[in-house]
C-alpha positions, 0 to 999 in steps of 0.5 A: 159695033159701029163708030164714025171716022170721018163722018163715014160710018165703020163696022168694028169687028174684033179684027178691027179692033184688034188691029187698032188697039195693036196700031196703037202699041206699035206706035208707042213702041216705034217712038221709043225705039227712034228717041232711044227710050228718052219717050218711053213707049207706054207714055206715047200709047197712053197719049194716044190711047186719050185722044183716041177716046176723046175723038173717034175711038169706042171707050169699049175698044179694048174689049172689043179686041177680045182682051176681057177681065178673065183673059187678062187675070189669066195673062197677069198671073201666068207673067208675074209666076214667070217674072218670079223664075227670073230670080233665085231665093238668093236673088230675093233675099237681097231685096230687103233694101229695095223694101225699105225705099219703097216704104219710104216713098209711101211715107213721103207721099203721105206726109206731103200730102196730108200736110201741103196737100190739104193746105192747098186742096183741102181734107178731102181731096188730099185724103182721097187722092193719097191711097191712089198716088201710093198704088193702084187700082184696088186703092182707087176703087176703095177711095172711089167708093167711100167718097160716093157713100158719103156723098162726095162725087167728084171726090170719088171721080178725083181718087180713079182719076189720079189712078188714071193720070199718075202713070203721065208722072211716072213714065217719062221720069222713070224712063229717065232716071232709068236710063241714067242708072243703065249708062252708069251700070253700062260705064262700070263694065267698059271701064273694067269696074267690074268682073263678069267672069265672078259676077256670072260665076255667082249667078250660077251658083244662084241658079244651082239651087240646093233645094231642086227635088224635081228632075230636069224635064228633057228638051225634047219634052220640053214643049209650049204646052208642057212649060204653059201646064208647069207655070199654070200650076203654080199660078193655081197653087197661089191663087188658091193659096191667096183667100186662105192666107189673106195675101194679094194672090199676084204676090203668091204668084211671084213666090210661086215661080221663085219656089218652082225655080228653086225647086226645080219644078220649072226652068229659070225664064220659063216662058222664054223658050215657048214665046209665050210671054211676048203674047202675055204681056201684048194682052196686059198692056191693051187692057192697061191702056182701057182704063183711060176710057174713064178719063174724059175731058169733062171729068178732067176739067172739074179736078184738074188743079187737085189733081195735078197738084196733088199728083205733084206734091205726092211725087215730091215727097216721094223723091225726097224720103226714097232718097234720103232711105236710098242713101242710108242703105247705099243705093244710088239715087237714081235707082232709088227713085226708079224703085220709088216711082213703080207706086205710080203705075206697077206692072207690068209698065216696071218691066216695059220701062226697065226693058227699053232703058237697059235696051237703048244703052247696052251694047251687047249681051254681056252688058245687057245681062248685067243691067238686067240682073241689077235693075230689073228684080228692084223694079219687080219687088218695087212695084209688088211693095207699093202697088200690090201691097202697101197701097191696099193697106194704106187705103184701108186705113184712109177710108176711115179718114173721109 
């Protein structure tokens, strides 16, 4: 393909636009190295990724650079079952109370705006938007196609357009609020608060699962393929699984890896040791950072006050039910919006966000491993309640209401 770049004309192979797309990744991560994760790296691309598209960059960059829907389906399912290694049964079940505020984070969206949101931007506009601010894509689409079946065309541009710009909401608060959480986490372990001989006492006996039938497969067998093939297994189970049991096939993917953990079928962090997964998520986040091709300033322009405003008020709400749910089953106010905001971009931008605040504040292993296991399984569970699940739900039900 062929695009101009100062009124000279330039030949985009796929290693052309590989390059690009990958300059692009590394800028937004270098800016949040240097600011110490205060810009979070997925704010900074997306940034770049818009104005690229507005001026010199083909709206068909990423599939150029070979990341296509099947790769990319492929990668997500492979990283969630990983993520699902990260944690024990044990470590799952104490989720319950991350459930709950993500559930009240959907409700304060929706009650704020179906009542201030329709006061100022009207019925259709507010129910719309609604499913998407809740969640992702899948909300987006369905929004998106009732309005153009009924006639209503930016209605249906509005619901994929808060899809695309929720995550500038997201990022920066969440980077934020994030990294409060890790100094917090960080101070308990300096001041003594904490004793990590017990706490890690205690994740061992997580990771000794009682229900392992599985022997242990020996390091030196252990090899990339091997741990890929274990992994692809349990990604195929789920997502075969997924049509019969009418579950989102990415949260079989999830249960999946916490199974194969517990089990013993596959090791904790599966794909750590291969060094595979840092290739995994490169694949995601480029194709992530495509969607924003549909964001044109035109479109932009017409939807912009309901857009914005509605994008507002929803996150309000949000912050408001999150908090008084957080507070009720005891989790810091911080950490509860963190777990609120995943419904505005989901994974894998929750994994990036909690990496780079946990980075910018520990100073060591043991205060990294710390944050680690407090704030990243909220943030999964969180994303995988709002954005996988609740969203599709809530849009179901708000398609009947156009």
């Amino acid at each position: 393909m062929d695009f101009y770049l100062g009124g000279r004309l330039l030949k985009l192979d796929v290693v052309a636009a590989f390059t690009i797309v990958m300059l692009l990744l590394a800028a937004g991560e270098f800016v949040s190295q240097k600011t110490k994760a205060f810009i979070p790296s997925v704010f900074v691309t997306a940034i770049l990724f818009l104005l690229g598209y507005w001026t010199v960059l083909p709206t068909n960059i990423v599939e150029l650079a070979s990341f296509s829907k099947p790769v990319v389906f492929l990668a997500i399912s492979l990283i969630i079952t990983h993520m699902g290694t990260l944690m024990s049964v044990t470590e799952l079940s104490r989720q319950w109370k991350t459930v709950l505020i993500s559930v009240g984070a959907i409700v304060g969206i929706m009650v704020s705006c179906m009542t201030l949101g329709v006061m100022l931007f009207g019925w259709e506009n507010a129910v719309a938007a609604t499913p998407p601010i809740t969640g992702g894509i899948v909300a987006a689409i369905l929004m998106s196609e009732a309005a153009t079946a009924k006639g209503l065309p930016l209605v249906a541009v509005l619901a994929i357009s808060t899809y695309i710009m929720q995550g500038f909401f997201g990022y920066p608060l969440t980077a934020l609020t994030l990294k409060t959480e890790a100094k917090r986490l960080v101070a308990q372990v300096r001041n003594g608060e904490v004793d990590l001989v017990k706490h890690y006492a205690a994740k061992g006996e997580d990771k000794k699962s009682k229900w392992q039938i599985f022997p242990s497969i020996p390091d030196e067998y252990e090899s990339t393929y091997v741990v890929l093939l274990q992994v692809g297994i349990l990604a195929l189970i789920a997502v075969q699984l997924g049509p019969i049991l009418q579950v989102n096939q990415f949260v079989l993917c999830l249960f999946a890896g916490v199974i194969g953990r517990a089990t013993g079928f596959v090791r904790a962090e599966a794909l750590v040791k291969p060094k595979a997964f840092g290739w995994l998520l490169t694949v995601v986040m480029a194709f992530l950072f495509g969607s924003l091709a549909q964001a044109t300033p035109d479109t932009l322009i017409q939807i912009v006050l309901p857009l914005f405003g509605l994008l507002t008020i929803g996150v309000i709400g949000m912050a408001v039910f999150s908090a008084i749910v957080g507070r009720f089953v005891g989790e810091t106010k911080e950490m509860a919006a963190s777990i609120a905001m995943t419904c505005l971009y989901g994974f894998p931008a929750d994994y990036i966000l909690t990496i780079e605040a946990i980075k910018s504040t520990a100073a060591n292993k043991e205060e990294y491993d710390y944050c680690m296991s407090h704030m990243m399984p909220k943030m999964l569970v969180g994303g995988f309640v709002t954005v996988t699940s609740a969203s599709v739900i809530v849009a179901g039900y708000f398609v009947t209401l156009l």
